[in-house]
N, C-alpha and C positions, 0 to 999 in steps of 0.2 A: 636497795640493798637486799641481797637472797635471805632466805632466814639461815644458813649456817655465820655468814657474817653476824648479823643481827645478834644471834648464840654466842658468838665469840665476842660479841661486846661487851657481854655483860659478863665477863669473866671477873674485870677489878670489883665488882657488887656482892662477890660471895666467898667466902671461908669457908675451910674444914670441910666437911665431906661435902658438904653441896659442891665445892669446888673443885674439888680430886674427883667426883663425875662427873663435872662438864669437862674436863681434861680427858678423863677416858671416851666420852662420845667425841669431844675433838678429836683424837689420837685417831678413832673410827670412823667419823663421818657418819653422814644417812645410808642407807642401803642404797643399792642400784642395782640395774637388771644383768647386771654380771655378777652378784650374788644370786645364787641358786634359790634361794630363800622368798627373792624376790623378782625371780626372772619372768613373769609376768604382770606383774605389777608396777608401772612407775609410776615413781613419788615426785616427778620435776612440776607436777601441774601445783602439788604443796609447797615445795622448797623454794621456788623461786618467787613466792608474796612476800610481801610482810608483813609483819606480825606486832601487835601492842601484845607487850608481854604482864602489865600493869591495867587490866579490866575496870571501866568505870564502873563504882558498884551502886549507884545511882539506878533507877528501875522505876518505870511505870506500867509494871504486870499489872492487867486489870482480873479482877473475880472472874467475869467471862473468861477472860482467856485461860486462864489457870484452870478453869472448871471444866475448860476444853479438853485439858490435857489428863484428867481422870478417867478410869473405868468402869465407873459405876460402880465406886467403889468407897460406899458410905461408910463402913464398918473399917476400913483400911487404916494402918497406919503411916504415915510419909514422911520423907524426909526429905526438905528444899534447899539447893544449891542455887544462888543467884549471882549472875556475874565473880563466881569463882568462891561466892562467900554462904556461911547458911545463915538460912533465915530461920529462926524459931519461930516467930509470928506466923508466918506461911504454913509451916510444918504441923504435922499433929501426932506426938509421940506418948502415947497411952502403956505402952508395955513395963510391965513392973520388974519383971524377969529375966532382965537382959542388963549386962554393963554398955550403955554409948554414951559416946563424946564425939565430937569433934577431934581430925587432926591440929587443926590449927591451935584448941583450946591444951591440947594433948603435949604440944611445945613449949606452953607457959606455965606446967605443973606439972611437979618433978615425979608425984608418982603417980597419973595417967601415963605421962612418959614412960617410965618405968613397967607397966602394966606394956605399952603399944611395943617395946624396944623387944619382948619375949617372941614379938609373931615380925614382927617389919623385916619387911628382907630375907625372910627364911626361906621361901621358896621360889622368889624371883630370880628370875638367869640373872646372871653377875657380866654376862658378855655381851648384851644386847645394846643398842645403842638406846633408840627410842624408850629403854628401859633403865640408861644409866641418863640419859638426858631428864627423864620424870623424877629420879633421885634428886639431880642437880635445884630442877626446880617447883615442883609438887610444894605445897602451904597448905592446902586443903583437901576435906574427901570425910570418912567417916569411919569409925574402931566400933565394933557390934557383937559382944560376945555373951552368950547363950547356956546360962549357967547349966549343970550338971543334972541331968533327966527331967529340965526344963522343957517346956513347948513356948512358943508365941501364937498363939493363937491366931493372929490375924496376920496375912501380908503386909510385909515393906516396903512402900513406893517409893523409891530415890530419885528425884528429880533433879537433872541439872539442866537448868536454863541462862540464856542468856540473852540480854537485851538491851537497848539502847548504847551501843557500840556506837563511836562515827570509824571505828575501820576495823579493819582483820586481825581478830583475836587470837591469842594462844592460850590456852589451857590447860594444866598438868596437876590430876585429877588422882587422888590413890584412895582406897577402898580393902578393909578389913575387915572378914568375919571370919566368928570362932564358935563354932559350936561345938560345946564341950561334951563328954560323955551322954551317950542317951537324949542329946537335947535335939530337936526340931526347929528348924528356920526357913522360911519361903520369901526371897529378895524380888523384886523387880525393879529393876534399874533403866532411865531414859533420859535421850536428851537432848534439848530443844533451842533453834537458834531463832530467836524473832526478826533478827534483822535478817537488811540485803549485802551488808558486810561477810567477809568470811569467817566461820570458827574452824580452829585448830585442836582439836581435845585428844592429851594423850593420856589415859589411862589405865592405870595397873591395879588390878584387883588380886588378893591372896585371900583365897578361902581354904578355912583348916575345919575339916570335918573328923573328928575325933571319935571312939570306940561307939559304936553305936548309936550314930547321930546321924541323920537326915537334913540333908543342908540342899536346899534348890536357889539356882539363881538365874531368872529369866532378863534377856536383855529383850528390852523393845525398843529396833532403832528404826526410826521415821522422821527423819530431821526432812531439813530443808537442802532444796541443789548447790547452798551454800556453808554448807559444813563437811569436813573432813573429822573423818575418826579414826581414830589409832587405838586398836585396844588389846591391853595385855591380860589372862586372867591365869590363875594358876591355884589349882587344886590340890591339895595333899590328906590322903584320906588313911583313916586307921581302922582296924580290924571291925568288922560286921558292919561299917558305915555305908551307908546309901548318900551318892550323892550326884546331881543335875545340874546342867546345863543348856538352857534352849536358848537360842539366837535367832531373831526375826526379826531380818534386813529387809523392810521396804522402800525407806530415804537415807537420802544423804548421797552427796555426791561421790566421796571414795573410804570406802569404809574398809577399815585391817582385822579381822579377827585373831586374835592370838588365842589358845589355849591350850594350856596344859593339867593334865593329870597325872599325880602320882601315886601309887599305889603303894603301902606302908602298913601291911596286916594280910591276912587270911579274912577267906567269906566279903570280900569288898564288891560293890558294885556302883559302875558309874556310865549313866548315861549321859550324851550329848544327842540334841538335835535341834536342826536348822530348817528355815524355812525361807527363800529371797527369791524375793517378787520386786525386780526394779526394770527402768526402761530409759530414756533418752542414752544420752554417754553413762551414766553411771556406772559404779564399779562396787563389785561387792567380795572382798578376799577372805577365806575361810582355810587358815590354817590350824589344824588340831594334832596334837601328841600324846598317847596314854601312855604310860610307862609302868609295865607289869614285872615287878620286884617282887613277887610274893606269889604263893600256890593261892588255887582254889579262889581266884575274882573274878568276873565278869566287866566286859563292858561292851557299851552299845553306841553307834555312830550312826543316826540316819538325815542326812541333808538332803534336799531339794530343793529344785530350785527354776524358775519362769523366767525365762528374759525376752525382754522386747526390745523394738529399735535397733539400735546401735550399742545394746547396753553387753557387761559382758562379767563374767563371773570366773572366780581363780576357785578350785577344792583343793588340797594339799593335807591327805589323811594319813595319820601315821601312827602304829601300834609294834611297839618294841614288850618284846617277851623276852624277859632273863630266865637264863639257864633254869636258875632256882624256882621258878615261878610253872610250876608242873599243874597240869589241872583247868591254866586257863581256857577261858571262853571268851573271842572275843569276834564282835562284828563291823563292818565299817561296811555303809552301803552309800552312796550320791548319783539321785538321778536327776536327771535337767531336763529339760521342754527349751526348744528354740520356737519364741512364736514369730518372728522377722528373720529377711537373710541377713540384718549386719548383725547379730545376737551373737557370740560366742564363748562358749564356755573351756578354760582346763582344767582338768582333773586328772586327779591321782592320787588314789588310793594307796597307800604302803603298809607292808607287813617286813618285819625283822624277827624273827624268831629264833630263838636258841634251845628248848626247851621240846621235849620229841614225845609230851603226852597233851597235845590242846587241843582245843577245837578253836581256828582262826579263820574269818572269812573276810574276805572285799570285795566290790567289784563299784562298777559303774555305768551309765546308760548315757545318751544323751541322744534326742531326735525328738522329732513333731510330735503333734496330738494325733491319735489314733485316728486316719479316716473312717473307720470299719462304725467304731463307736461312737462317731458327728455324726456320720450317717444314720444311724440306727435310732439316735435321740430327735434328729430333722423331721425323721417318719413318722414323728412320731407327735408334729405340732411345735415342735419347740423350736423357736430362731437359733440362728446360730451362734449370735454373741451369747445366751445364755445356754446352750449346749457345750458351746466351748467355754464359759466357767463353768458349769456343772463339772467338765471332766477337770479341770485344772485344780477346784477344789478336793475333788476324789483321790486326783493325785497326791496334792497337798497332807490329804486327812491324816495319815498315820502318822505325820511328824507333828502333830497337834492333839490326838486325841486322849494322850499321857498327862494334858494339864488340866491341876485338880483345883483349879483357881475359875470358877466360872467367869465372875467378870473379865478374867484376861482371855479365857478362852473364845468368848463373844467377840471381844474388842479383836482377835486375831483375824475374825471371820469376818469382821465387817471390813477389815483393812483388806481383805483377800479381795472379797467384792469391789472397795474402789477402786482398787490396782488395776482390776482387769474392768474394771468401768463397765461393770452392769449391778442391775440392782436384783439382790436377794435378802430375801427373808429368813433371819434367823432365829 
């Protein structure tokens, strides 16, 4: 049975809203490549498995393996998603200055409820499928909001793993921060499939960065050739706020990026950057949207991106300037390295502009490593497979050297090195 059957089975299992969006993602269907949206990217190698939609939450994560998935990262604080469910044992949440809960705990009390119902759904697209299908059946994920000229001191590790599956899972994953007035947050979010079963994980994250608040959220994804990712994330930022997004796609078999930014004040600034380093069939989609509603913001877009084999990468960058939004600054840059002939990358950069005082730029690159500078490095004693990471790291650097997280920043470099399978010292 394909998974939209699968989906419409479980239509008699649900009420009220969860129900009236599985009706609206039936009414819609999955996307396909006669969607613009998705005209490179097909999703039949997803839709036609199936899916256990009820996760065994059963687990024999050993210490080793858990300790594997850390950054050296002693002082951290984390938070553990296991087979769809959290674990507080696993977890180590030390911050005193922060409201979190659980969604799950968030449905059986009426005023965490109450508290989640202020932010849930306010900025997520109402039309999306994948995003009315996570409404329908999302149970779990995490509410994290950042009291008023608070800091958290230390990063957030969010882990979601899953293990000891006997078949192909689905997953539907939501995720809530709110950093209020003046307050500071640094998220990092991953997640991990142990089995040789498939996962399915579709997740929707809403980050509300409010006047004056710094809010980062680093995705680190490095799954296994047996998981599929769908992910939606959406931004809405208020006056003088700084706010981040970095994406660092090394695994997984077909990975979706969604992102959205919206701009909601003056003096806003919001970076995205990307970094995908993958090779066999894999597939890595990078679709981003900033939407500048307001004068006097900035934003920044820098993606790159390595492929090898037969592997192959979507960019799909888009920056809409309204009328009223005089002043903006805004950049969108994607360049790509073909290291094989079956590699191939699309890209597309977009700009809409209505507004006739900005500074807006885009563009795009894609082609080989520079013969000029292999050669120059060969001459110079050094092999070739480490000349050619030398320059593919160089490449890499600028979409890396903005993070102020050392251990994650480590952990990026060492991942660059095993990608391109030489060994460096960092």
């Amino acid at each position: 049975m394909a998974l939209f059957q699968q989906i419409e089975s479980q239509k008699d299992l649900l009420t009220g809203n969860q129900l009236k969006n599985l009706n609206l993602f039936l009414d819609q269907g999955f996307p396909t490549k006669k969607d613009e949206e998705y005209k490179y990217t097909n999703l039949r190698e997803i839709i036609e498995k199936d899916y256990n939609f009820s996760p065994n939450e059963a687990h024999q994560i050993s210490d080793s393996q858990f300790e594997e998935l850390h950054l050296d990262e002693a002082d951290f604080d984390y938070i553990v998603f296991v087979n769809g469910k959290i674990h507080p044992e696993l977890s180590k949440i030390s911050f005193e200055n922060a409201e979190f809960f659980s969604l799950k705990s968030a449905f059986l009390d009426e005023i965490k409820k109450a508290t989640l119902n202020n932010y849930l759904d306010k900025i997520a697209t109402k039309d999306n499928a994948f995003i009315n299908l996570n409404r329908a059946f999302s149970s779990e994920g995490f509410f994290l909001k950042v009291g008023k000229n608070q800091t958290v001191e230390k990063p957030i590790h969010v882990f979601y793993l899953s293990q000891n599956q006997s078949q192909n899972t689905f997953y539907n994953v939501r995720n809530l921060l709110v950093a209020e007035e003046g307050a500071h947050v640094e998220i990092i979010e991953s997640h991990h499939n142990f089995d040789d079963f498939s996962t399915l994980t579709n997740s929707v994250t809403e980050i509300f960065a409010e006047k004056n608040s710094k809010a980062d959220w680093h995705k680190l994804q490095n799954d296994s050739t047996f998981s599929y990712l769908m992910d939606h994330t959406f931004v809405k930022q208020e006056r003088d706020s700084l706010a981040t997004v970095n994406t660092f796609s090394f695994g997984g078999k077909l990975i979706r990026n969604n992102l959205d930014f919206i701009h909601n004040g003056e003096n806003i600034n919001s970076f995205m950057n990307g970094i995908t380093i993958i090779g066999k069939d894999q597939l890595v989609d990078h679709h981003t949207a900033v939407h500048h509603k307001t004068p006097h913001c900035e934003s920044y877009q820098n993606y790159k991106g390595i492929f090898k084999d037969n592997s192959k990468g979507v960019f799909n960058g888009k920056v809409f300037v309204d009328q009223l939004a005089q002043k903006t600054n805004a950049y969108q840059q994607n360049n790509n390295i073909l290291l094989d002939e079956g590699a191939s990358i699309e890209t597309k950069p977009q700009l809409e502009i209505f507004a006739d005082d900005v500074k807006c730029s885009h563009g795009c690159t894609v082609g080989q490593l520079n013969e000029d500078a292999l050669f120059y490095l060969r001459a110079r004693g050094i092999g070739k497979e480490k000349a050619t990471a030398l320059l593919l790291v160089a490449f890499s650097h600028d979409a890396v050297k903005n993070i102020d997280i050392e251990p994650l920043k480590k952990k990026i470099s060492i991942l660059l090195a095993e990608k391109l399978e030489v060994e460096m010292d960092f």
